[in-house]
N, CA, C and O atoms as a DFTB+ gen file, in Angstrom:
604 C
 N C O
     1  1       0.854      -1.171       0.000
     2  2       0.000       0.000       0.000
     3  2       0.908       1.245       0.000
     4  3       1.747       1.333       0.896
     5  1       0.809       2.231      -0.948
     6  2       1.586       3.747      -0.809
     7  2       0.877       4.563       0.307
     8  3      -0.016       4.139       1.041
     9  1       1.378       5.699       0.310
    10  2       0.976       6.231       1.083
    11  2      -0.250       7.176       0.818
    12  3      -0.978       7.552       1.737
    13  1      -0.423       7.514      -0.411
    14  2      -1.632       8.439      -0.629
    15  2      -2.626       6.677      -1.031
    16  3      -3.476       6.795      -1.914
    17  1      -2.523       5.724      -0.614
    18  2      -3.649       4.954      -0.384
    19  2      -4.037       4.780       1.216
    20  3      -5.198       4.604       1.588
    21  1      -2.729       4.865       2.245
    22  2      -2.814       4.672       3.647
    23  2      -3.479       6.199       3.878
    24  3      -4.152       6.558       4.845
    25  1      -3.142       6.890       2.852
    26  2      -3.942       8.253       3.791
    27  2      -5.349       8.331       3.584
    28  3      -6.156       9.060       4.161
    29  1      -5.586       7.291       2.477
    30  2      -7.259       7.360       1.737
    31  2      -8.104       6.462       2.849
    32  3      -9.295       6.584       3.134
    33  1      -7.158       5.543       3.384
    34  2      -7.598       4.454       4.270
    35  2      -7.955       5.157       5.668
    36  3      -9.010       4.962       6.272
    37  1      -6.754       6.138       6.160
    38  2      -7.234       7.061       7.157
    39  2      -8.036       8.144       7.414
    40  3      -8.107       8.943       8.347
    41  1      -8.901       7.923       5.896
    42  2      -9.935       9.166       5.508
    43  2      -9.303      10.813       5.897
    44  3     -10.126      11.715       6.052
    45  1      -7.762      11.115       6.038
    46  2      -7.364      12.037       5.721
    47  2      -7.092      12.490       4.271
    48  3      -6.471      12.065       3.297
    49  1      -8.174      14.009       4.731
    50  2      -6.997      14.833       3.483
    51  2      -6.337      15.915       4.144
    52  3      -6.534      16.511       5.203
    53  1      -5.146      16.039       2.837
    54  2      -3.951      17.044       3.473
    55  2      -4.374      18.383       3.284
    56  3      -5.290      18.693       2.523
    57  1      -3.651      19.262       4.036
    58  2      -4.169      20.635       3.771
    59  2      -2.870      20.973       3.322
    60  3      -1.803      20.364       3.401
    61  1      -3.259      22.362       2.704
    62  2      -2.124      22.789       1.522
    63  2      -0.924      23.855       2.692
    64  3      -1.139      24.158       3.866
    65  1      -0.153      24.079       2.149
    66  2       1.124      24.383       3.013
    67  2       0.627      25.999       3.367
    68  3       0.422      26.840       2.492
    69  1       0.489      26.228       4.774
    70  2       0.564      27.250       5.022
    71  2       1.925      28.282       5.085
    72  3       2.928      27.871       5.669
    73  1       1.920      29.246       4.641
    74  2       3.357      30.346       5.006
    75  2       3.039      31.296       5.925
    76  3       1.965      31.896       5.971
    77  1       4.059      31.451       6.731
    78  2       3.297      32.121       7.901
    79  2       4.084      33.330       7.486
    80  3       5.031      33.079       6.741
    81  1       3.867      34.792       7.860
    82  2       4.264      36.094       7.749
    83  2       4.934      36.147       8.940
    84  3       4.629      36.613      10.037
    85  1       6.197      35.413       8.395
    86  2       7.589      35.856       9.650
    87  2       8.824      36.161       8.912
    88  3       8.784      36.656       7.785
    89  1       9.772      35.917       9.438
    90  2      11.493      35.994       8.547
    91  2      11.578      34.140       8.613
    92  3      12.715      33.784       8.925
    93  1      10.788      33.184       8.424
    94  2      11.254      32.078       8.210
    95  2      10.422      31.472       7.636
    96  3       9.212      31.671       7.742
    97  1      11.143      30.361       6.708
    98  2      10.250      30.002       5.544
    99  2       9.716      28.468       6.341
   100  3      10.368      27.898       7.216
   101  1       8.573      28.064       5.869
   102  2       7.567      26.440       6.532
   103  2       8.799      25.325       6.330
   104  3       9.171      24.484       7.149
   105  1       9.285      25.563       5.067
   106  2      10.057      24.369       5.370
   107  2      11.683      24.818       4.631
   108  3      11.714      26.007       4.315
   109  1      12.740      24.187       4.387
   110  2      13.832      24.565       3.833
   111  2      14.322      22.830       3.356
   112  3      14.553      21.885       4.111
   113  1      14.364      22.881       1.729
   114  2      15.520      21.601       1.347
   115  2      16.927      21.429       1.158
   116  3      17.155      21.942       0.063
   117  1      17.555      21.166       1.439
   118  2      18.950      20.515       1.644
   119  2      19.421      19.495       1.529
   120  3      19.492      18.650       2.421
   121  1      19.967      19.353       0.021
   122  2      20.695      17.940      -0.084
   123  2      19.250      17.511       0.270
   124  3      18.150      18.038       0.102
   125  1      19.789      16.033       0.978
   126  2      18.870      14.729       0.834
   127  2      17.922      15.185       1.735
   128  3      16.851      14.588       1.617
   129  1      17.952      16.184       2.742
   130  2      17.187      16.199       3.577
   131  2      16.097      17.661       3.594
   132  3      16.472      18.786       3.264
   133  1      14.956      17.372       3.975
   134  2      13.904      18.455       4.017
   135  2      13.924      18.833       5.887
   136  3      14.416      18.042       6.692
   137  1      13.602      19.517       6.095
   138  2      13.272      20.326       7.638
   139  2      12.284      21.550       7.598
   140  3      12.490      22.661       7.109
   141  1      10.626      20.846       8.536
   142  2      10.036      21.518       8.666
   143  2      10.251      22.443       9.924
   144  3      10.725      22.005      10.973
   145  1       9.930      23.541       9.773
   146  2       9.589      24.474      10.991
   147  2       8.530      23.984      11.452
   148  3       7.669      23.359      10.833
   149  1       8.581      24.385      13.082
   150  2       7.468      24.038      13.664
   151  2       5.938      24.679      13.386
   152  3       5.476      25.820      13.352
   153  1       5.413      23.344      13.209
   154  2       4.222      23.715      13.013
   155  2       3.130      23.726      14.409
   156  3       3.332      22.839      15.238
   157  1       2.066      24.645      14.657
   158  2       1.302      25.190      15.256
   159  2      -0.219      24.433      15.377
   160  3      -0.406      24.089      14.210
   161  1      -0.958      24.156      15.861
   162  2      -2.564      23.912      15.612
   163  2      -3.765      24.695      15.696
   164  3      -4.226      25.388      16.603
   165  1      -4.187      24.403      14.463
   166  2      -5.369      25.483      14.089
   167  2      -6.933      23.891      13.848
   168  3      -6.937      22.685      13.599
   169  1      -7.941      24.960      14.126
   170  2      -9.069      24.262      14.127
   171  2      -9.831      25.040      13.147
   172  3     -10.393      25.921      13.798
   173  1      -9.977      25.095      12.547
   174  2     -11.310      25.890      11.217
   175  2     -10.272      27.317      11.365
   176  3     -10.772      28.426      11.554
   177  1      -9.622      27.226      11.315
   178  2      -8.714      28.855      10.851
   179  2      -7.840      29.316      12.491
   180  3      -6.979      30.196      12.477
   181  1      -8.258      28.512      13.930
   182  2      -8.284      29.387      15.142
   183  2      -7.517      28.669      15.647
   184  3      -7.524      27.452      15.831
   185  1      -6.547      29.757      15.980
   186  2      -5.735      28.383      16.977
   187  2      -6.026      27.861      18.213
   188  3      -6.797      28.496      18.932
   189  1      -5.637      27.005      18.531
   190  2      -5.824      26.097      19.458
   191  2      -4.707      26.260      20.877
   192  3      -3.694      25.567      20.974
   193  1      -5.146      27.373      21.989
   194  2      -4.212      27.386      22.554
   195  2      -4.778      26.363      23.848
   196  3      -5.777      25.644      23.807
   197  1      -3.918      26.518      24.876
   198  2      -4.306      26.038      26.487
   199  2      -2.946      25.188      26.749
   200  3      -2.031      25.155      25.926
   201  1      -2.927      24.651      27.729
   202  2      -1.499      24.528      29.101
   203  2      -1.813      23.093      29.296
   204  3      -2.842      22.983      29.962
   205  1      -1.364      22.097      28.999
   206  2      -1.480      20.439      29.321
   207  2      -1.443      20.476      30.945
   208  3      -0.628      21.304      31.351
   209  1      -2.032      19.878      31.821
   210  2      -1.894      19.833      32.910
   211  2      -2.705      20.747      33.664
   212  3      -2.956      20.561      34.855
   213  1      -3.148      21.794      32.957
   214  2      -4.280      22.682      33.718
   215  2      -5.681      22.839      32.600
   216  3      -6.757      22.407      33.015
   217  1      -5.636      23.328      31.495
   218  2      -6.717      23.508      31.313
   219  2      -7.159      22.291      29.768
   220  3      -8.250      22.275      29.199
   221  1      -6.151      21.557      29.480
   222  2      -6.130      20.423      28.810
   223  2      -5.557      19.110      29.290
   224  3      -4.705      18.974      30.169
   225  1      -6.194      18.093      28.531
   226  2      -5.962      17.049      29.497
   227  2      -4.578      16.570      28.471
   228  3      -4.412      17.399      27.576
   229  1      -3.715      15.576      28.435
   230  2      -3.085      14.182      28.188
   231  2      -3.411      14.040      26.343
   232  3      -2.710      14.164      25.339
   233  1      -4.691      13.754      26.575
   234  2      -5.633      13.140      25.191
   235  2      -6.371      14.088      24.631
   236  3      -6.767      13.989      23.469
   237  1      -6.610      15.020      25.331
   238  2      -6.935      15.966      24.498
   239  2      -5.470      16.280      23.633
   240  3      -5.401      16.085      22.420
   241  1      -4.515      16.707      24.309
   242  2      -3.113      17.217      23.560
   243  2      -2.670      16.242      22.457
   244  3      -1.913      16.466      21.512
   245  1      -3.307      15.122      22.787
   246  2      -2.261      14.016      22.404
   247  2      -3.586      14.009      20.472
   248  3      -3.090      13.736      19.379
   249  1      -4.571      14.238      20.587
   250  2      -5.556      14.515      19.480
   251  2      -4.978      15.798      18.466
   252  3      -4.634      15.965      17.296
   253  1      -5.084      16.401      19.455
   254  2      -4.006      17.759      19.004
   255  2      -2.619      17.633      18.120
   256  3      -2.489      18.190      17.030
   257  1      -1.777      16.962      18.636
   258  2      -0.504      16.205      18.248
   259  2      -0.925      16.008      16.829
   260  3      -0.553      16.690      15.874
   261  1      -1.917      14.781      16.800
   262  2      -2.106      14.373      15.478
   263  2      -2.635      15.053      14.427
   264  3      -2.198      14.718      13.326
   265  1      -3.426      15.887      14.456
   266  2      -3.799      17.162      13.667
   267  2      -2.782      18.131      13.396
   268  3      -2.900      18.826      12.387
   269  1      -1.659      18.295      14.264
   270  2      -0.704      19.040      13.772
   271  2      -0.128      17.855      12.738
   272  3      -0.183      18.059      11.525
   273  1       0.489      16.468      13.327
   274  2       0.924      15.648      12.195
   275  2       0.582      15.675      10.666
   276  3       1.308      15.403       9.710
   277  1      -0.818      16.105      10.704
   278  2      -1.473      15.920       9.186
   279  2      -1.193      17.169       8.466
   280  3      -1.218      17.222       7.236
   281  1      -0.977      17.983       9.073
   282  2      -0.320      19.475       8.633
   283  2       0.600      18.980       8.123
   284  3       0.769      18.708       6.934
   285  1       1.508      18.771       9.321
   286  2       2.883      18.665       8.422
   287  2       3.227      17.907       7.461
   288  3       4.127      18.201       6.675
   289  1       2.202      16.297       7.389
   290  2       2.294      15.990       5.941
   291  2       2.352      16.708       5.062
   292  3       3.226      16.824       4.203
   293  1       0.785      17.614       5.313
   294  2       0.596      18.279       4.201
   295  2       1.724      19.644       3.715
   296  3       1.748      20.168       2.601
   297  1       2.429      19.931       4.671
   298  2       3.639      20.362       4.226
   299  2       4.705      19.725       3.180
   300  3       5.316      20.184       2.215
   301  1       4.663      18.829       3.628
   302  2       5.727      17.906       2.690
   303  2       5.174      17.365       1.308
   304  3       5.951      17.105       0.389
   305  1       3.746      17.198       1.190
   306  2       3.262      16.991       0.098
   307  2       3.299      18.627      -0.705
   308  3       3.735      18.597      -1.856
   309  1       3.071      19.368      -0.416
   310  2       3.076      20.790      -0.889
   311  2       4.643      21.343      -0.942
   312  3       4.764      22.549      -1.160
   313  1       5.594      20.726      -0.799
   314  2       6.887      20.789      -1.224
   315  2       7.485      20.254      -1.719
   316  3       8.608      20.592      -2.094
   317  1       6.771      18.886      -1.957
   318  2       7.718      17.494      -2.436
   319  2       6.622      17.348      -3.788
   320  3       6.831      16.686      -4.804
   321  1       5.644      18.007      -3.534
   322  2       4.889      17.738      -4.994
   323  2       4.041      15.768      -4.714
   324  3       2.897      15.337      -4.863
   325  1       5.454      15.079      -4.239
   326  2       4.924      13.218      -4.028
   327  2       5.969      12.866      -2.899
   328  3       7.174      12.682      -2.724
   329  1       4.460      12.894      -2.082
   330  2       5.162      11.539      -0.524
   331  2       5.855      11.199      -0.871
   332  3       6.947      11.444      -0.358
   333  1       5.746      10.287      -2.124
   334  2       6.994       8.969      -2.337
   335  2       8.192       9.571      -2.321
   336  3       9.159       8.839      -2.112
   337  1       8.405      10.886      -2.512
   338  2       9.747      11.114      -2.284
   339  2       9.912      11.122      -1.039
   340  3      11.083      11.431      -0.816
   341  1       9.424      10.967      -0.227
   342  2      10.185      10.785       1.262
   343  2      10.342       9.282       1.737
   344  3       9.745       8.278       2.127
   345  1      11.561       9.839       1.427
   346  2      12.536       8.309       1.932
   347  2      12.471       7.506       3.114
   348  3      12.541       6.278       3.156
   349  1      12.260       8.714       4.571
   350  2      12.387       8.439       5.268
   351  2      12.336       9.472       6.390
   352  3      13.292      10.248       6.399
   353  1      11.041       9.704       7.720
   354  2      11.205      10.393       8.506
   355  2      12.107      10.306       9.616
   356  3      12.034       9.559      10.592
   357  1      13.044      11.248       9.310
   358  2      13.970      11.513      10.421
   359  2      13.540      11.204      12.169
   360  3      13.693      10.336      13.028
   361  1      12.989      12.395      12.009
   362  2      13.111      13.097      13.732
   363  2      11.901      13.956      13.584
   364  3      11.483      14.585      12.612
   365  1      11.365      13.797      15.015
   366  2      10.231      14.663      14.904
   367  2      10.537      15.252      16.454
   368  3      10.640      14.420      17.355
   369  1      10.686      16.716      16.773
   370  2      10.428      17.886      17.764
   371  2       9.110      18.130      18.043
   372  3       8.321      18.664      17.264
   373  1       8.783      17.613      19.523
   374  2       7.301      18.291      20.057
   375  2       7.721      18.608      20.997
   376  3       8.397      18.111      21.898
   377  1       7.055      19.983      20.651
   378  2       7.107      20.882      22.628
   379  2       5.620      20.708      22.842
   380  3       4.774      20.588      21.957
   381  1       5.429      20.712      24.146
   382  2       4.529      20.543      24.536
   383  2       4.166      22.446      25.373
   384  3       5.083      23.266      25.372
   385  1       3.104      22.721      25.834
   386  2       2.720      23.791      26.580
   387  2       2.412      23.140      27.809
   388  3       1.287      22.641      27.808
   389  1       3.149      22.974      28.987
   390  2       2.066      22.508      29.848
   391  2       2.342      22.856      31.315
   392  3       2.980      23.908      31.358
   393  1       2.122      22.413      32.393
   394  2       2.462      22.806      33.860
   395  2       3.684      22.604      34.401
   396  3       4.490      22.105      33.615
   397  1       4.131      22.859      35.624
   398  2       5.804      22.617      35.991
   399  2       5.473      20.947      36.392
   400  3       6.478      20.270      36.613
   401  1       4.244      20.310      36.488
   402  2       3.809      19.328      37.344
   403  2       3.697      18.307      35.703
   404  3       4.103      17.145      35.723
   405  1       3.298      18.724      34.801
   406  2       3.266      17.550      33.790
   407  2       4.099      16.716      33.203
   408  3       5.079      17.211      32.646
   409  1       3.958      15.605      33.188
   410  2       5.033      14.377      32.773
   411  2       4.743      13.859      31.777
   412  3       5.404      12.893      31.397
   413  1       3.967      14.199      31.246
   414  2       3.674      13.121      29.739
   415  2       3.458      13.779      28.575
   416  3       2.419      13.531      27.964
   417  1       4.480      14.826      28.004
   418  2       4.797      15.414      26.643
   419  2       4.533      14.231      25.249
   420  3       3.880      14.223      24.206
   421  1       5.810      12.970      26.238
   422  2       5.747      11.560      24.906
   423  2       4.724      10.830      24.885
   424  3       4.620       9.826      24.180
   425  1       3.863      11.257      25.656
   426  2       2.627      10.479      25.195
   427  2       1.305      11.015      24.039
   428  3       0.410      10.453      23.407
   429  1       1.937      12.781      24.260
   430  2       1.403      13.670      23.264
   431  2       1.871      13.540      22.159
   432  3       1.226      13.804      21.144
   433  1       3.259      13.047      22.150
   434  2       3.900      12.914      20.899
   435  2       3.944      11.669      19.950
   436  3       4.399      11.523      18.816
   437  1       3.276      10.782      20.862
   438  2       3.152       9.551      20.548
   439  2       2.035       9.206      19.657
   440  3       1.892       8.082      19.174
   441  1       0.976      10.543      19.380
   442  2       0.077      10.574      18.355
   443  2       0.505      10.917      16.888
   444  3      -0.035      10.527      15.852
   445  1       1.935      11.987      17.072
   446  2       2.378      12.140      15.641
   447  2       3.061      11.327      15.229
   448  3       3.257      11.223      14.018
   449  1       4.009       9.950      16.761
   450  2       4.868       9.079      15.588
   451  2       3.848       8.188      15.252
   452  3       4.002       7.578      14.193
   453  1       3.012       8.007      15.796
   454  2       1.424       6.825      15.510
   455  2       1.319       7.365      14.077
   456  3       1.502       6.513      13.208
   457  1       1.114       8.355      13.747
   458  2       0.244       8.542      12.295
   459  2       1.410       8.505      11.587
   460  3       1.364       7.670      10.683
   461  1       2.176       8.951      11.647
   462  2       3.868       8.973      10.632
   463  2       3.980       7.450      10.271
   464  3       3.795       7.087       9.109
   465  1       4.233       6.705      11.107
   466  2       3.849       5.473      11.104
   467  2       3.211       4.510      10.268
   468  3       3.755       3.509       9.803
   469  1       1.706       4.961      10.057
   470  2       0.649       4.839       9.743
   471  2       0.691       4.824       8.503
   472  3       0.240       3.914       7.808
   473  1       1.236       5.830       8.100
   474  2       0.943       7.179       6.863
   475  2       2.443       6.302       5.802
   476  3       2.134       5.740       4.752
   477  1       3.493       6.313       6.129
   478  2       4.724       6.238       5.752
   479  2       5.809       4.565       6.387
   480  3       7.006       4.439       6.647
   481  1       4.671       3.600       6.417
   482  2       5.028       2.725       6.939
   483  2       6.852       2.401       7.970
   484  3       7.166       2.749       9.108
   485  1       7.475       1.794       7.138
   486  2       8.707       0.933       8.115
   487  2       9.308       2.768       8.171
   488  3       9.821       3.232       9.189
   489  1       9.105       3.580       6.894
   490  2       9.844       4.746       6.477
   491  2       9.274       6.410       7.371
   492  3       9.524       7.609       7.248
   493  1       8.342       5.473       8.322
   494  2       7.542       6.732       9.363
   495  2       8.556       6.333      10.652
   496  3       8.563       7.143      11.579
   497  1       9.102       5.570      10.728
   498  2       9.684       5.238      12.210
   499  2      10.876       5.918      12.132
   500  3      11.716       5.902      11.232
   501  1      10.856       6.584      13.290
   502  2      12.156       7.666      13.859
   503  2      12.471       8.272      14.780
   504  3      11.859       8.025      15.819
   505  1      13.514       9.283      14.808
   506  2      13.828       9.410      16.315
   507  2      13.264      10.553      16.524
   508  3      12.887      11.196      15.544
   509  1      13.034      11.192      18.164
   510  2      11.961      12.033      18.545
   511  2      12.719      12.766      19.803
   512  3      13.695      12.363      20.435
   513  1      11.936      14.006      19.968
   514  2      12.298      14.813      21.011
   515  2      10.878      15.021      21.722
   516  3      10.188      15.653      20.923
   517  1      10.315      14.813      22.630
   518  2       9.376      15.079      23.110
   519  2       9.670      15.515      24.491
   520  3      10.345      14.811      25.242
   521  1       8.985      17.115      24.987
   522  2       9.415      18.214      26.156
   523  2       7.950      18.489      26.356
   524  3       7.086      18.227      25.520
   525  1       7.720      19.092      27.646
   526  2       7.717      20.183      28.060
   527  2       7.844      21.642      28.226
   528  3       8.649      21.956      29.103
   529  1       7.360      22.455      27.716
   530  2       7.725      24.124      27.548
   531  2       7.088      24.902      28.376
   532  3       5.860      24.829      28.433
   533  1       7.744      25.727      29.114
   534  2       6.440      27.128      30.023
   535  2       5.689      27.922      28.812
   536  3       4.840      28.805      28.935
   537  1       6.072      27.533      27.957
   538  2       5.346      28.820      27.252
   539  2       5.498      28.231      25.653
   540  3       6.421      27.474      25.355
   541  1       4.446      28.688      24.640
   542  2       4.766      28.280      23.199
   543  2       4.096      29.631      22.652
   544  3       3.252      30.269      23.281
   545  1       4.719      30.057      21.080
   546  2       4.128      30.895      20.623
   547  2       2.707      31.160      20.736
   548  3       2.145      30.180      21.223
   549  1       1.786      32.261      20.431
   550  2       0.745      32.701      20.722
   551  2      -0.373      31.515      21.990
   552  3      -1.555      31.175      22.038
   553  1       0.445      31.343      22.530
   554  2      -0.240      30.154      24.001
   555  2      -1.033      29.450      23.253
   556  3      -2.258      29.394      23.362
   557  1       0.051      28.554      22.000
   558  2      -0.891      27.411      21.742
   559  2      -0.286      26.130      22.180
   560  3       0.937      25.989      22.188
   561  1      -1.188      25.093      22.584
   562  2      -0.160      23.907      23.274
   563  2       0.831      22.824      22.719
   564  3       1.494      22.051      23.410
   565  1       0.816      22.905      21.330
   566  2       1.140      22.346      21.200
   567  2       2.111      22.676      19.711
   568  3       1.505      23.034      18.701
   569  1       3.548      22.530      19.686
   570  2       4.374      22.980      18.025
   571  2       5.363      21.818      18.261
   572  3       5.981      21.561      19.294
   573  1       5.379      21.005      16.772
   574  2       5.300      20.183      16.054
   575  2       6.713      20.687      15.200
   576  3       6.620      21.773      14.627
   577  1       8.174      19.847      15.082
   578  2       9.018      20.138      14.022
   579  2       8.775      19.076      12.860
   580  3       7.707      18.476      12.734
   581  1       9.732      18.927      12.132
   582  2      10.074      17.425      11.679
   583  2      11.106      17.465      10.289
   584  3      11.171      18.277       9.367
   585  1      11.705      16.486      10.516
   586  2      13.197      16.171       9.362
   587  2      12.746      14.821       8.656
   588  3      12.330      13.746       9.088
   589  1      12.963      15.251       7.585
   590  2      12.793      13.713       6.584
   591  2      14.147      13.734       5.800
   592  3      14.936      14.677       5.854
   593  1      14.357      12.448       4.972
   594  2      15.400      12.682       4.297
   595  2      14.033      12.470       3.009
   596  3      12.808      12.358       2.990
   597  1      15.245      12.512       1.995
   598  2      14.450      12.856       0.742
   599  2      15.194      12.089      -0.333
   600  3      16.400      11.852      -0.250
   601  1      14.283      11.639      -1.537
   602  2      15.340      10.680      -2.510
   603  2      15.082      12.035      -3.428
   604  3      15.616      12.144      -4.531
């Protein structure tokens, strides 16, 4: 199965690459390898802020996680033109937003290597940073990096 059949199977579709109005571009290619900037979560246009440990739970974040994941596909499809060029996901960066008291960032993060996974079979498995942050841009809970290599 490819992957734009595993994504048909996961009744996802991708959304097209957002550019955000900063001094840094969504993603940058290099040689074999692509590197997204962190991506953010939005719900119908709004972002999605709140603090894991106080005013979001675990699974709520961890839902969250995966909706940013499908972004960032859709980043890579909107740069790569075809999944199939990705060889292979690197590394994926999640900060989390949450309390001085919360312990389970990798379990939030454990929704984006689930769908990477999913999405990009033996070639979704990789290595990960999953934190904790006091604070994330515009107090949303949850930003999302990620490195692929590229054929």
């Amino acid at each position: 199965m490819n992957v734009y059949d595993r994504l048909k199977s996961l009744s996802i579709e991708l959304p097209s690459v957002t550019v955000p109005d900063a001094k840094f571009e969504p993603y940058v290619i290099s040689d074999k390898l692509i590197t997204l900037s962190g991506h953010i979560p939005k719900i119908d246009g709004q972002l999605v802020v709140g603090k894991l440990g106080d005013d979001m739970t675990t699974e709520q974040g961890a839902k969250i996680a995966r909706l940013v994941a499908i972004d960032l596909i859709g980043t890579l499809q909107g740069a790569l033109s075809d999944l199939g060029k990705v060889k292979r996901i690197v590394n994926i960066n999640c900060m989390v937003n949450g309390t001085l008291n919360f312990t389970e960032p990798h379990v939030v993060a454990n929704a984006c290597s689930q769908l990477m996974h999913d999405v990009f079979g033996e070639a979704g498995k990789h290595s990960r940073n999953a934190y904790t942050v006091a604070q994330l841009p515009f107090g949303v809970c949850v930003e999302i990096a990620l490195i692929a290599e590229i054929y």
